[in-house]
C-alpha positions as semicolon CSV with decimal commas, in nm:
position;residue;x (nm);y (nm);z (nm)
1;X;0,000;0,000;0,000
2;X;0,141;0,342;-0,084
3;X;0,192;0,583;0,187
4;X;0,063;0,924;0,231
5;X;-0,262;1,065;0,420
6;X;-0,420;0,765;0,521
7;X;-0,085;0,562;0,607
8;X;0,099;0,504;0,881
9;X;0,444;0,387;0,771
10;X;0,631;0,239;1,054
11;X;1,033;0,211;1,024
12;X;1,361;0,420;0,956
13;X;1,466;0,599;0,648
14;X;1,766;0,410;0,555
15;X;2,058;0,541;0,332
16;X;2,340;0,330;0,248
17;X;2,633;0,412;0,032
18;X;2,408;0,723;-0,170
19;X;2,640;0,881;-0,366
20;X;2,485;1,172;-0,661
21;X;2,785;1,278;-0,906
22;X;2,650;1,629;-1,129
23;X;2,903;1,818;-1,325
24;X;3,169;1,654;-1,232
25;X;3,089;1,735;-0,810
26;X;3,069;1,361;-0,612
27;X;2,857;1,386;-0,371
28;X;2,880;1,143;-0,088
29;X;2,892;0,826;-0,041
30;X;2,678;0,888;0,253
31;X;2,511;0,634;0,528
32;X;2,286;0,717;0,754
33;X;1,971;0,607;0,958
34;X;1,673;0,872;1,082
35;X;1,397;0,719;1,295
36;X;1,029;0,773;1,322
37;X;0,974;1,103;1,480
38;X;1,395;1,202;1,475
39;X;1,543;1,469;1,286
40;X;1,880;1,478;1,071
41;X;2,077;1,775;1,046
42;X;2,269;1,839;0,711
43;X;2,463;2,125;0,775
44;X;2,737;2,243;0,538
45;X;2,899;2,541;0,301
46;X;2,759;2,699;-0,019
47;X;2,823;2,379;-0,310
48;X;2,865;2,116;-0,023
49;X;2,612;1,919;-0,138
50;X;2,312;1,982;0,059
51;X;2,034;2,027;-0,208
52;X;2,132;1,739;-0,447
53;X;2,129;1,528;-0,132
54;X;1,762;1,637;-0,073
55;X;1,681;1,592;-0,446
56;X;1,816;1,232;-0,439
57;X;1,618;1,167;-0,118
58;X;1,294;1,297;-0,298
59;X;1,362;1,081;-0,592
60;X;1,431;1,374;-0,796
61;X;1,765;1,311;-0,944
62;X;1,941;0,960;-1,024
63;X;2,229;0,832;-0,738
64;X;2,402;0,524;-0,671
65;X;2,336;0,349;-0,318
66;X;2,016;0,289;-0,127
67;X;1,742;0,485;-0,046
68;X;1,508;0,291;0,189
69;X;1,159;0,384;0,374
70;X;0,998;0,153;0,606
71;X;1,138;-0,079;0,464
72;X;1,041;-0,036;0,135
73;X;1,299;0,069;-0,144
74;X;1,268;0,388;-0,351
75;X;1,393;0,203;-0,682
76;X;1,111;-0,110;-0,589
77;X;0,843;0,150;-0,621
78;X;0,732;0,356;-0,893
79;X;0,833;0,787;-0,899
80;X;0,438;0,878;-0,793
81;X;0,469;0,599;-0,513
82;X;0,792;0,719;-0,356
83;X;0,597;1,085;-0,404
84;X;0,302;0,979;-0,188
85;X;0,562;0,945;0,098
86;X;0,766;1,235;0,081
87;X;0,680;1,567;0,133
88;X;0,963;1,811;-0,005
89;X;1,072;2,164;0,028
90;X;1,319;2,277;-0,200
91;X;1,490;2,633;-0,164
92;X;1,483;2,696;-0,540
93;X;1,106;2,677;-0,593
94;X;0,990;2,846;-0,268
95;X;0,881;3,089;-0,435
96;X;0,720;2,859;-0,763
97;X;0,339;2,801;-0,762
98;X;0,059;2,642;-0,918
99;X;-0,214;2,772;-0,768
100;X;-0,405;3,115;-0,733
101;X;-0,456;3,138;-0,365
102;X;-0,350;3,027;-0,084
103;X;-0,595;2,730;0,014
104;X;-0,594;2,592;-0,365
105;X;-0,178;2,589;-0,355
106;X;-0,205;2,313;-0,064
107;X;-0,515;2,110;-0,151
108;X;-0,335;2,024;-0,474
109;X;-0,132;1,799;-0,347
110;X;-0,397;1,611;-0,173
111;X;-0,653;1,609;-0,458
112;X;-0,330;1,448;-0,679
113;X;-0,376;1,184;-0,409
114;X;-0,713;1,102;-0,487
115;X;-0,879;1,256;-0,166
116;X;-1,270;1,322;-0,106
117;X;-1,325;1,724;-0,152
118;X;-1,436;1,701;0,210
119;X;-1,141;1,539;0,372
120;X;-0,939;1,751;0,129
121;X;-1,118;2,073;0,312
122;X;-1,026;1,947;0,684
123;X;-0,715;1,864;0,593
124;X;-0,626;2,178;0,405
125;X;-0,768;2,390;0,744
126;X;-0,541;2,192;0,995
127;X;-0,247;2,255;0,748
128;X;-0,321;2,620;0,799
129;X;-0,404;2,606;1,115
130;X;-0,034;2,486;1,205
131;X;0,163;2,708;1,009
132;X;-0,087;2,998;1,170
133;X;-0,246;3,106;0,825
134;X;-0,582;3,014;0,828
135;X;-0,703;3,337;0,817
136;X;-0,502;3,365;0,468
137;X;-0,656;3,085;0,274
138;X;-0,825;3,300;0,023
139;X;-0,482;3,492;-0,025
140;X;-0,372;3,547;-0,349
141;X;-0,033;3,394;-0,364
142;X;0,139;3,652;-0,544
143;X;0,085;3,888;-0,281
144;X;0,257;3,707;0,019
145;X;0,596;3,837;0,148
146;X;0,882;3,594;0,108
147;X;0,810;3,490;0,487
148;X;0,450;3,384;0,416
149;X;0,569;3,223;0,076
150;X;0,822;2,973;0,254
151;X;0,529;2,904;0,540
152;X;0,301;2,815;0,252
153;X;0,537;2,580;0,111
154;X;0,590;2,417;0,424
155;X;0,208;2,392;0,449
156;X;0,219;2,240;0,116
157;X;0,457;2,003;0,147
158;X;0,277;1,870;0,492
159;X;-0,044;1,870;0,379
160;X;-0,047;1,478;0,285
161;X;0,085;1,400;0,567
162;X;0,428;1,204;0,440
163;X;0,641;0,981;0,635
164;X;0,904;1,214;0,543
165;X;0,961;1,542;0,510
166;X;1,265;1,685;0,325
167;X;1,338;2,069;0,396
168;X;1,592;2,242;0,230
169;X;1,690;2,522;0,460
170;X;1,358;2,629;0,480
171;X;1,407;2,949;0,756
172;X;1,616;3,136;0,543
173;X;1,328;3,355;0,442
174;X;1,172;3,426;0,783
175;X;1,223;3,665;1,034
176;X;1,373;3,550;1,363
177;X;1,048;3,521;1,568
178;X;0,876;3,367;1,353
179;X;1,163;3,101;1,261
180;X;1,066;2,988;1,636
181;X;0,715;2,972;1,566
182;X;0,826;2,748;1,293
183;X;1,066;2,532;1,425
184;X;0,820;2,446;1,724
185;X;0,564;2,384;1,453
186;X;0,841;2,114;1,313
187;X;0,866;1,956;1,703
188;X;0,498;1,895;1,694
189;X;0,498;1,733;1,335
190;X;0,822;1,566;1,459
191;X;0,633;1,443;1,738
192;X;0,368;1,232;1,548
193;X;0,629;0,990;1,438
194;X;0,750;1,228;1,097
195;X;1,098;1,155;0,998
196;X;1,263;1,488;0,902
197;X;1,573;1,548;0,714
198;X;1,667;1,954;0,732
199;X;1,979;2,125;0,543
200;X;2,113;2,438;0,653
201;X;2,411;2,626;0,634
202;X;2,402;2,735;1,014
203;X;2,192;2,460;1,281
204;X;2,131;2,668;1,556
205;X;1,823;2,782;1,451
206;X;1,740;2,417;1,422
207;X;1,837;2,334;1,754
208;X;1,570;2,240;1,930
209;X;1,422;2,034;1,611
210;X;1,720;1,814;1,525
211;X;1,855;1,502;1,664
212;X;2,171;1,416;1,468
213;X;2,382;1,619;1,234
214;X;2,616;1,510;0,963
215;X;2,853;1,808;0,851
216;X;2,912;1,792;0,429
217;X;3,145;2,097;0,495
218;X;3,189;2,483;0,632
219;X;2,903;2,641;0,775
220;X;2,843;2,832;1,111
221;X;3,027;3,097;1,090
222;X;2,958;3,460;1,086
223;X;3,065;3,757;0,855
224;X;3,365;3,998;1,006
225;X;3,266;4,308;1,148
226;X;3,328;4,536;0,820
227;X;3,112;4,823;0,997
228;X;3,217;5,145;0,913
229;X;3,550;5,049;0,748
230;X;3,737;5,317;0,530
231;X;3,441;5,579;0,552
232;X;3,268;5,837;0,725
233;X;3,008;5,699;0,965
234;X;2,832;5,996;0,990
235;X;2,768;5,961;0,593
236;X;2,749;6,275;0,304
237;X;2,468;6,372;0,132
238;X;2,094;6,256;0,061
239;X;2,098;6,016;-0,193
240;X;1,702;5,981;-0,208
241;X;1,444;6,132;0,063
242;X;1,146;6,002;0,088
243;X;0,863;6,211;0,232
244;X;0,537;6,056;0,319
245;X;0,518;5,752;0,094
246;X;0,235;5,543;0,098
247;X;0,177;5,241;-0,056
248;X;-0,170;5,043;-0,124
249;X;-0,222;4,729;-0,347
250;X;-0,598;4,466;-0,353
251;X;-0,716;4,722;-0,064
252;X;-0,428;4,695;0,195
253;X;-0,179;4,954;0,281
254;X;0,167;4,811;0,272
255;X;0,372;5,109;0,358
256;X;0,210;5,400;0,557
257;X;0,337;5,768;0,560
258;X;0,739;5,657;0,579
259;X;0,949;5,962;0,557
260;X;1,357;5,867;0,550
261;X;1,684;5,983;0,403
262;X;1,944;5,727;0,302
263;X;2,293;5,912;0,257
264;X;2,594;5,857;0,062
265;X;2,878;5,635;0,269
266;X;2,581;5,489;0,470
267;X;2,473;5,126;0,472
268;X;2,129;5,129;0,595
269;X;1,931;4,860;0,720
270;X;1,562;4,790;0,707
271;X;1,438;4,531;0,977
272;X;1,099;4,356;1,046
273;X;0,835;4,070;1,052
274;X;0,741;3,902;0,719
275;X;0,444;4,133;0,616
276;X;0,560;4,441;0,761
277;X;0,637;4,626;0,411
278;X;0,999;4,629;0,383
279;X;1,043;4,502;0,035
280;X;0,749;4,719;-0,055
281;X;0,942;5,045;0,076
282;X;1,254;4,911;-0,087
283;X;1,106;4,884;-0,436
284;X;0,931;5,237;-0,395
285;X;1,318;5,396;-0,281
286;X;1,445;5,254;-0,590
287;X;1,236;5,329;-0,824
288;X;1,031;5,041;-0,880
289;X;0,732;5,124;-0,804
290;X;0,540;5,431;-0,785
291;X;0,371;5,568;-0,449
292;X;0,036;5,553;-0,341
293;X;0,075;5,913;-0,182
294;X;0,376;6,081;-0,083
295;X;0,672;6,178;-0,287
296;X;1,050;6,107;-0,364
297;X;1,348;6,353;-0,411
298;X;1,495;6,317;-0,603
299;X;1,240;6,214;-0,850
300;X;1,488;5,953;-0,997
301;X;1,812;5,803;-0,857
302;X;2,006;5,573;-1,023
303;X;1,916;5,245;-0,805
304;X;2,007;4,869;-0,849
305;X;1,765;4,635;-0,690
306;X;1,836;4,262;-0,601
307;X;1,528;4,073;-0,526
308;X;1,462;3,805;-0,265
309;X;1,526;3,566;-0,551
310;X;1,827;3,702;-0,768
311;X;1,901;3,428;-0,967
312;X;1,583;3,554;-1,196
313;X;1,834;3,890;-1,244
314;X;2,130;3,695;-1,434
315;X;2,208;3,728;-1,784
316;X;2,499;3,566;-1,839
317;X;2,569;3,193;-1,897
318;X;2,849;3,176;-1,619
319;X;2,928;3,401;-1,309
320;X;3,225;3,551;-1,559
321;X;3,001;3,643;-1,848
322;X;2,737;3,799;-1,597
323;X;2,996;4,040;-1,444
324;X;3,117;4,091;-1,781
325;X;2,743;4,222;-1,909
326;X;2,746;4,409;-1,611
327;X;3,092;4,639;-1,666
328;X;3,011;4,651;-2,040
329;X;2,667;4,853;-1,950
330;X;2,852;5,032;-1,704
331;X;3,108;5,157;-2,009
332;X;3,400;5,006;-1,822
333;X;3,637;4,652;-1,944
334;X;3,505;4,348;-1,940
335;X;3,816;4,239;-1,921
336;X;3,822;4,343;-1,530
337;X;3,578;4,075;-1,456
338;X;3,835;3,826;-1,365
339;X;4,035;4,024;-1,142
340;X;3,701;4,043;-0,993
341;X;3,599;3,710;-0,953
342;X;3,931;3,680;-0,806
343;X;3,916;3,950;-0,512
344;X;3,566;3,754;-0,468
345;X;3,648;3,429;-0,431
346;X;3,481;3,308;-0,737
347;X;3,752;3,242;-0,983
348;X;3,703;2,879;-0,895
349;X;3,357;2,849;-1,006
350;X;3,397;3,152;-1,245
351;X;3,322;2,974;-1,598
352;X;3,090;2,695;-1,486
353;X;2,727;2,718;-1,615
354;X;2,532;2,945;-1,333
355;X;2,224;2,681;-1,401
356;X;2,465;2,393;-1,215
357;X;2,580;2,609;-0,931
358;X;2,416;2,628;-0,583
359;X;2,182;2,946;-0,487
360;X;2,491;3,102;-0,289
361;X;2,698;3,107;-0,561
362;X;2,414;3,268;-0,782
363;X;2,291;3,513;-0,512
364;X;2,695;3,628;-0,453
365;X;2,728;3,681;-0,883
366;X;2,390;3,898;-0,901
367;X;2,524;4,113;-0,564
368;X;2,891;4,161;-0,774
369;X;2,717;4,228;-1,116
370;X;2,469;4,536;-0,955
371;X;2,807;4,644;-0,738
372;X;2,935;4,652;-1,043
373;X;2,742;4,901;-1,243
374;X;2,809;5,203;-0,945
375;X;2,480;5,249;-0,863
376;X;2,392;5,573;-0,608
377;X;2,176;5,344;-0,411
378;X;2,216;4,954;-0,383
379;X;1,919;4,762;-0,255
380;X;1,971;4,440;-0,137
381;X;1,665;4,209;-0,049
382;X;1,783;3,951;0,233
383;X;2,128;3,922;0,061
384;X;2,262;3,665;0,290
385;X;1,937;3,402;0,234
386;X;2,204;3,100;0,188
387;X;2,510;3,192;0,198
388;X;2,735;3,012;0,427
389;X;3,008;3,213;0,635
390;X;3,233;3,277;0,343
391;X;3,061;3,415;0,120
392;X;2,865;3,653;0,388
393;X;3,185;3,776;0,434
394;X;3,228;3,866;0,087
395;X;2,892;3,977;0,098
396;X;2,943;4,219;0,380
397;X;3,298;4,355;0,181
398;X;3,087;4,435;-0,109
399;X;2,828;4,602;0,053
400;X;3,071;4,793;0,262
401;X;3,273;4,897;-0,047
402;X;2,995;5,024;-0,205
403;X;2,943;5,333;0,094
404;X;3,318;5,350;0,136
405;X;3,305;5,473;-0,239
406;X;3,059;5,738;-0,141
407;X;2,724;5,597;-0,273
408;X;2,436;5,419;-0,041
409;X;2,323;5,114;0,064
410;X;2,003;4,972;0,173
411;X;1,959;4,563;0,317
412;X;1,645;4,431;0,369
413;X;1,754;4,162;0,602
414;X;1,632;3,882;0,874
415;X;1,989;3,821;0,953
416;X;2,002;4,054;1,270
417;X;2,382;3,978;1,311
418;X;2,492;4,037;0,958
419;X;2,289;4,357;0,999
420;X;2,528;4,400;1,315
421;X;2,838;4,351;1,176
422;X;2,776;4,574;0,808
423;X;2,515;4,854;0,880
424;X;2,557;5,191;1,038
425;X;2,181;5,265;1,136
426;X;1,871;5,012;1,149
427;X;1,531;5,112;1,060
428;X;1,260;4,921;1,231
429;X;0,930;4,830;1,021
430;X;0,625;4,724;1,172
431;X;0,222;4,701;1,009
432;X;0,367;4,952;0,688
433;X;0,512;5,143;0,929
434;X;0,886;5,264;1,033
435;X;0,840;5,277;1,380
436;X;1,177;5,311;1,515
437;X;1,509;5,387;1,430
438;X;1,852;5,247;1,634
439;X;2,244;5,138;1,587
440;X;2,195;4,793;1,468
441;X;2,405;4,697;1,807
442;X;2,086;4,754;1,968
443;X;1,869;4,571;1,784
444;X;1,706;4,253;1,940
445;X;1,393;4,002;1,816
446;X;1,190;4,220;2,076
447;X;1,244;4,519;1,845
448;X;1,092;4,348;1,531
């Protein structure tokens, strides 16, 4: 009998010698055991291995070795078998949907499976219920904030209720307080006898979830302090004021009356709860969007924005040629770009094909390509979302070098230490609103 919602599969997931090889990378081999109701740990560096490990778990990708559940092999049961028993989370289609709203995106699992509209309903509701969105299910899924998106793919991905759940670092787009509301959402789940395997590229905010961890390589570090390095703290001139904006989209105000000045030689960041409008007000300050009410000086700035999910801003076929595109706009020599994959620490992966490279990697060659083209303002939308402690480092030297050469810098972050260790001033957002503004030294989850 296949597993899913109306199974209870009793037993270990059992891996034995898995071993995924992809562009010449080996993967593994790797052996391991996770009980019913235990968690595994994968913790490791940008290009360790963490997502193809997931994908080979989920049956999405070919390995050698064995891949076992309850006692029941992947390769002795068909793909939509093995599917019934997993439910998977993978960091590159957080974002991705198929449905409209917010209900319809995690009943479609469970009407795949074959399941009675009515027990499809109840289930659907408790789904939400956990995750603390049931008041969203008629949400149109386009307008969530990255926070909300990753919830509703956890929601999705639970719905069925699998014997497994694969997560591939699925905090990295929440806020702090809410990453707890999560990860004791994951205990209870955990509790009913789930096995869960979870990557990340730092476990403590896993801790109280996971059992075991197995290390594939670096991870748990933290970027160097780079605040303030090489330029004037108190920063120059206004590179854009904003006075009064207000933004409103399907009836709800987003942002609400914010008036701010970001200065030249000033990294500023912009704190807050999924919801609370930051990459709303970060759009409007670069020129995105228009707002609501309210006005900008001046009218236009020359502004780079990187979105949540960058890897939808590259152009080039390999982290090389997208730097390249970059400094050719910018009127400069392409020929620079491998000096600058050097100073980077890219020249390594420099020519590979972007599509084969982890999210890290891609994130790190969008952030260098924008840096890149000199923009007066820089905003940055959670730049650190997956990057292990290298390459937040050279995260936090990019962003730094971009106010030590006298233009601005906003970061729309989660990451309250990296937001320590690279900005100068903190805004606080809260309901649309900036409600507070601090050194980033003060800055603590009871702020947000």
């Amino acid at each position: 009998m296949a597993g899913g919602a109306d199974e209870v599969i009793v037993g270990d997931l059992y891996v034995k010698g898995l071993r995924v090889v992809v562009d010449g990378f080996v993967l593994g081999p790797l052996t391991f055991r996770v009980g019913s109701g235990s968690c595994l740990g994968v913790v490791g560096g940008n290009g360790s291995g963490k997502t193809l490990l997931v994908k080979a778990l989920a049956g999405l990708i070919s390995h050698e070795g064995e891949v076992a559940l309850g006692g029941v092999k992947k390769d002795d049961v068909s793909r939509f078998e093995w599917f019934r028993r997993v439910g998977v989370v993978l960091d590159e289609y957080v974002g991705l949907r198929v449905a409209s709203n917010v209900g319809d995106e995690v009943a479609f699992t469970l009407e795949n499976l074959g399941l009675e509209p009515d027990k499809t309903a109840e289930m659907v509701l408790e789904t939400l219920k956990l995750m603390r969105m049931e008041e969203m299910i008629t949400y149109d899924v386009n307008t969530l904030s990255s926070g909300y998106a990753a919830r509703l793919s956890l929601a999705a991905a639970m719905a069925h209720r699998p014997a497994l759940l694969l997560l591939d670092n699925p905090l990295k787009h929440i806020d702090p307080p809410t990453r707890h509301e999560i990860v004791e959402r994951l205990v209870e789940i955990k509790k009913r006898g789930t096995r869960i395997v979870v990557t990340a590229t730092h476990a403590k905010d896993y801790s109280p979830l996971i059992d075991e961890v197995i290390h594939l390589g670096g991870g748990d570090g933290g970027p160097w302090d780079m605040r303030g390095a090489g330029r004037n703290a108190g920063g120059g001139g206004a590179v854009v004021e904003a006075e009064g904006v207000s933004f409103r989209y399907d009836g709800v105000e987003a942002v609400k009356n914010v008036s701010l000045v970001l200065r030249s030689g000033v990294v500023t960041a912009l704190v807050g709860r999924n919801g609370a409008g930051k990459t709303t007000l970060g759009k409007i300050l670069a020129g995105l969007i228009k707002p609501s009410r309210g006005r900008l000086r001046p009218g236009k700035v020359r502004a780079a924005f990187m979105s949540s999910n960058p890897e939808t801003q590259l152009v080039g076929r390999t982290p090389r040629e997208d730097i390249m595109v970059s400094l050719s706009k910018k009127g400069g020599d392409p020929g620079k770009a491998g000096e600058i994959v050097e100073e980077f620490g890219l020249a390594g992966v420099a020519d590979k094909p972007l599509q084969s490279l982890g999210r890290g990697i891609k994130r790190l060659t969008a952030l260098l390509s924008l840096y890149t083209l000199k923009p007066a303002l820089l905003v940055l939308d959670e730049p650190t979302q997956g990057l292990d402690s290298a390459l937040s480092s050279m995260a936090a030297k990019i962003i730094t070098l971009q106010a030590a050469e006298g233009r601005a810098a906003l970061i729309i972050s989660h990451d309250i230490e990296f937001v320590k260790a690279v900005a100068d001033r903190a805004l606080v957002m809260r309901d649309g609103e900036v409600v507070a503004e601090t050194s980033p030294q003060e800055l603590g989850e009871g702020m947000l």
